[in-house]
N, C-alpha and C positions, 0 to 999 in steps of 0.2 A: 877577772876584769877584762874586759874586752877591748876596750881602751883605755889609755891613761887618762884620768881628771887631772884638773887643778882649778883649784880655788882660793880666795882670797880670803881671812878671817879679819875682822878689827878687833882690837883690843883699845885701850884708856890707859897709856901708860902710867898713872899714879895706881889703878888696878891692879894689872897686870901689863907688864913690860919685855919686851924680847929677852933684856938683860935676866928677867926675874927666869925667861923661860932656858935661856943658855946656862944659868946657876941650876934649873931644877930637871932639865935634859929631856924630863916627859913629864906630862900632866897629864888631866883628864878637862879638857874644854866647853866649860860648861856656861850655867848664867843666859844661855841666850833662849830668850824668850817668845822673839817675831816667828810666827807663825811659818813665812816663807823661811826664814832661815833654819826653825826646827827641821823643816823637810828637808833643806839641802843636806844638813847634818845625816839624816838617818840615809842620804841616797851615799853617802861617805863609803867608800871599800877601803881595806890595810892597802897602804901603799899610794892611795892621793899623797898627792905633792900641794903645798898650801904656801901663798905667799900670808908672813904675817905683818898687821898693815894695824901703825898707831894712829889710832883718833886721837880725836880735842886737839889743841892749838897746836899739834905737829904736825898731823894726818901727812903720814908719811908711810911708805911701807919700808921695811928696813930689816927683812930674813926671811925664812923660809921653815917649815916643819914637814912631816910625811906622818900620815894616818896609820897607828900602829894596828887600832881597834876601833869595832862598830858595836854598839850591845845597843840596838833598836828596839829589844823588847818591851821598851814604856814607850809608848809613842812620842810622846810632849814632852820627853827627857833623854834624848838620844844618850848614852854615857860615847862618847868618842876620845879615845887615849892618843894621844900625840906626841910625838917625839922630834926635839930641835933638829934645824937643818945648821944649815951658817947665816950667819950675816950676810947682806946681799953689797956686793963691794960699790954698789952705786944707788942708793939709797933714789925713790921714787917719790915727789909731791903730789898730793894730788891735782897740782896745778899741772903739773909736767903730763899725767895720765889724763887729764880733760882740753892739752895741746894734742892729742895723739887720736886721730880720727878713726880708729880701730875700737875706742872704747866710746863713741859717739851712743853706739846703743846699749853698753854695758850698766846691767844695774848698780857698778860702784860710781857711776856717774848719773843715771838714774832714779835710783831708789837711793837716795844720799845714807839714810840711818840704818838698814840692810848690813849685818855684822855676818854674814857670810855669803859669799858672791861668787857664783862660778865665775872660770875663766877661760879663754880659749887656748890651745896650746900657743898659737902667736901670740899672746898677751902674754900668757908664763914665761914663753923667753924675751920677750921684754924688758919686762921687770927683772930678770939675770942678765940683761945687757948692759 
């Protein structure tokens, strides 16, 4: 890795939930469908840093995971294994993230339905601020 990523994933918390991911420590992050987001997935190395971010009437983001594994061999099914970070101690709206002129051109303010969204490293510490 040449440099560090980070990206943002959404989840639906009646789905899947931070809590559900804190109870099961690692998954395998799958379901996502959009096109653009498959790509960001297989561009994934071990060791991104991902804030995790709940849709539907929370849209909040509210922890963190790190990319354990990449298996890109099916193209349009990246399998990507993930493993919990922590709760993030100051939970982020998306209201609070579209006050914040840094994400003016961000596709999680852009592309609204986009369930995986790079980030810049001034954005990642942000969102741990």
């Amino acid at each position: 890795m040449v440099g560090m990523s980070y990206y943002l994933f959404k989840s639906e918390p009646d789905s899947y939930s931070f809590d559900d991911f804190l109870r099961d420590k690692e998954t395998v992050w799958d379901g996502v469908t959009n096109p653009v987001a498959v790509r960001h997935l297989r561009e994934l190395e071990k060791g991104t840093k991902w804030i995790f971010y709940h849709t539907g009437d929370e849209r909040t983001a509210v922890g963190t995971g790190t990319v354990v594994s990449v298996d890109a061999s099916e193209p349009s099914k990246p399998i990507v294994k993930v493993k919990v970070g922590e709760r993030l101690k100051h939970p982020k709206t998306l209201a609070a993230v579209k006050a914040e002129k840094m994400f003016a051109d961000s596709p999680l303010v852009t592309i609204g339905r986009l369930s995986v969204v790079p980030l810049t490293e001034k954005q990642w510490e942000w969102f741990l601020s």
